[in-house]
C-alpha positions as a LaTeX table, in Angstrom:
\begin{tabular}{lrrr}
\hline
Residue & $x$ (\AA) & $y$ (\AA) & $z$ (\AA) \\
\hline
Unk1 & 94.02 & 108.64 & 47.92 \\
Unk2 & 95.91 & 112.10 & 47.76 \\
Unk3 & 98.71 & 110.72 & 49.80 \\
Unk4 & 98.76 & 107.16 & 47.39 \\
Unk5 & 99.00 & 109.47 & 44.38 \\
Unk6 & 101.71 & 111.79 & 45.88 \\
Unk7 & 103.83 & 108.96 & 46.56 \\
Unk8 & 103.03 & 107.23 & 43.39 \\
Unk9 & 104.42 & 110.51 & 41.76 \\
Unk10 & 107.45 & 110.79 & 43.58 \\
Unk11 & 108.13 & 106.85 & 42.29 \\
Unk12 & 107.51 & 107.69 & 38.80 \\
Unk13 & 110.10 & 111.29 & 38.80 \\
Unk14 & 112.81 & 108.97 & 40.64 \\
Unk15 & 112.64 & 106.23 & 37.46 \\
Unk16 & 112.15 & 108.96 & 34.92 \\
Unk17 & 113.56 & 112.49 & 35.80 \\
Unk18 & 113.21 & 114.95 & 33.37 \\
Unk19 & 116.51 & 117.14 & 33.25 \\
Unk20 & 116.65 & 120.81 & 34.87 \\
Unk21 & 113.09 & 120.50 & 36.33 \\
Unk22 & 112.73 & 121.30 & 39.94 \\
Unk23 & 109.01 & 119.22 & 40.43 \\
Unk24 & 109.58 & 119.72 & 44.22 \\
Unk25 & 109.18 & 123.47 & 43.26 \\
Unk26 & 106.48 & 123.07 & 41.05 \\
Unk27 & 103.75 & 121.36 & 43.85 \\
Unk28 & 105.10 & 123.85 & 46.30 \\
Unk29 & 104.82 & 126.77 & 43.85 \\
Unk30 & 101.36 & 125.36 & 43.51 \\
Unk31 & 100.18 & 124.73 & 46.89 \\
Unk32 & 101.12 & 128.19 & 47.57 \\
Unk33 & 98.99 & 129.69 & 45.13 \\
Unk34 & 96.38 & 127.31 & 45.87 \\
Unk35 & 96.53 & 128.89 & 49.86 \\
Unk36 & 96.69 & 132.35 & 48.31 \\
Unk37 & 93.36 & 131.79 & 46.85 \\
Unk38 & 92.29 & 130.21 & 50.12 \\
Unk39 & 93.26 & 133.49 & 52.48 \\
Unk40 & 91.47 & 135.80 & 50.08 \\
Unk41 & 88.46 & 133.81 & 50.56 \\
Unk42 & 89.04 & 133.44 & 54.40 \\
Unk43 & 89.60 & 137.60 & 54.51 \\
Unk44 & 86.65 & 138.43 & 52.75 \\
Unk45 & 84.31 & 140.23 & 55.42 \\
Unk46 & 81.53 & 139.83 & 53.19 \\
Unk47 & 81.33 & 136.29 & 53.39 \\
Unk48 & 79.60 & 134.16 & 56.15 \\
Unk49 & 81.07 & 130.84 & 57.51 \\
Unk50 & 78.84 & 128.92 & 54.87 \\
Unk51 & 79.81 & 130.84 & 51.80 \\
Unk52 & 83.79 & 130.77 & 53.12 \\
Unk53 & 83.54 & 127.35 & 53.39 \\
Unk54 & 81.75 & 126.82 & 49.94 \\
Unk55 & 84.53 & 128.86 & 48.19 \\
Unk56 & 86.92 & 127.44 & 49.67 \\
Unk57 & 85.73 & 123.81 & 48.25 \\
Unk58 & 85.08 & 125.65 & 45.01 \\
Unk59 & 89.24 & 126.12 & 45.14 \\
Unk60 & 89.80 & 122.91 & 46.05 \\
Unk61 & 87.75 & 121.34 & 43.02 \\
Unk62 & 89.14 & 124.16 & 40.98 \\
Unk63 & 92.65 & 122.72 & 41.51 \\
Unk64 & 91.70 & 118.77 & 41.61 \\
Unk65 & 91.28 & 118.39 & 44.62 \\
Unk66 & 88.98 & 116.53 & 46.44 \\
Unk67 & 87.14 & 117.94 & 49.12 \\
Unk68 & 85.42 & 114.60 & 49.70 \\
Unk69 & 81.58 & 113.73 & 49.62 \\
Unk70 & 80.46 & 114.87 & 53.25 \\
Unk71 & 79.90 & 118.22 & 51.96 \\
Unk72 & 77.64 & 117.12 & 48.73 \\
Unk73 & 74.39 & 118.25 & 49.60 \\
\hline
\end{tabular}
């Protein structure tokens, strides 16, 4: 659905650019800060495997995306 929405996006900026905005930049400036977020969590030595991996979903949801339902429990 990600990958449907990405490319649905890119559709939509070809047909209606908005002048002197670099939206390549923007998602990468993004998903960079989004992987920041996600090292910090991974470096924590406090943190077992279960509580990296529930940050790390935390994150995900924080920025919209989905982490998908296998790890609702």
């Amino acid at each position: 659905m990600e990958m449907l929405c990405w490319e649905m996006g890119k559709l939509v900026l070809e047909k209606l650019p908005l002048p002197h905005t670099d939206y390549l930049k923007l998602v990468q400036d993004h998903a960079v800060r989004v992987l920041e977020e996600i090292v910090t969590v991974v470096r924590t030595p406090d943190l077992n495997d279960f509580e990296v991996v529930e940050e790390i979903v935390r994150i995900l949801e924080k920025h919209n995306i989905s982490a998908g339902s296998c790890h609702d429990f």
